[in-house]
N, C-alpha and C positions, 0 to 999 in steps of 0.2 A: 404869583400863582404857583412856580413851580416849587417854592419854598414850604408853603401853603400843603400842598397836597404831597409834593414827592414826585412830581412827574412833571416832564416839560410839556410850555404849552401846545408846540407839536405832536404830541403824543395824547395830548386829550384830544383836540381836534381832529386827530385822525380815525381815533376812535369814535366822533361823533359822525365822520363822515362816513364811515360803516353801517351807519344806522338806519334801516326802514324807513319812507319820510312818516309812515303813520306814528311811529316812536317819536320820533323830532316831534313831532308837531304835541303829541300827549306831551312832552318832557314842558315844553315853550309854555302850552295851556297850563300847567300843572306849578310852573313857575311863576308864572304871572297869577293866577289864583294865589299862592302863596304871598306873591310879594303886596298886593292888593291888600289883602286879610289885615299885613303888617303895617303898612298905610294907614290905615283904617286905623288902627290899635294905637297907630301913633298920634290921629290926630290932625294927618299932615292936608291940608288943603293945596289940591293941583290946580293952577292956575287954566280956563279955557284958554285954549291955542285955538280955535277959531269958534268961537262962538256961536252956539246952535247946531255943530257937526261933532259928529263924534271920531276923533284921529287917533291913526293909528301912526307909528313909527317904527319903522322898519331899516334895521342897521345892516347893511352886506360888507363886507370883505370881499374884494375881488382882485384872484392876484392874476388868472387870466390862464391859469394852468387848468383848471377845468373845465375849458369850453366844451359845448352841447357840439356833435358831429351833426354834418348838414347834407 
């Protein structure tokens, strides 16, 4: 990625963790609509992961340096 763009991966992601969540969240929708479309265009058949539900998958990163205060 940093090869790619010119900038380390810590410096994107810091930049994403500045972001609004209502941003994030438009960025994430706006992606997937995207990649969907591309899918689509390709062809590609997604296999059901459980059949009759509709799933979702959700990747986190957690290094533990961000915790919520209590």
């Amino acid at each position: 990625m940093a090869d790619d763009l010119g900038v380390s991966k810590s410096a994107v992601y810091g930049k994403l963790n500045r972001l609004e969540p209502s941003v994030s969240k438009a960025l994430v929708e706006s992606t997937a609509i995207d990649l969907a479309t591309i899918i689509h265009q390709l062809g590609v058949e997604q296999p059901e992961l459980l059949p009759g539900y509709r799933v979702k998958i959700l990747a986190l990163q957690w290094s533990g340096s961000h915790r919520a205060s209590s």
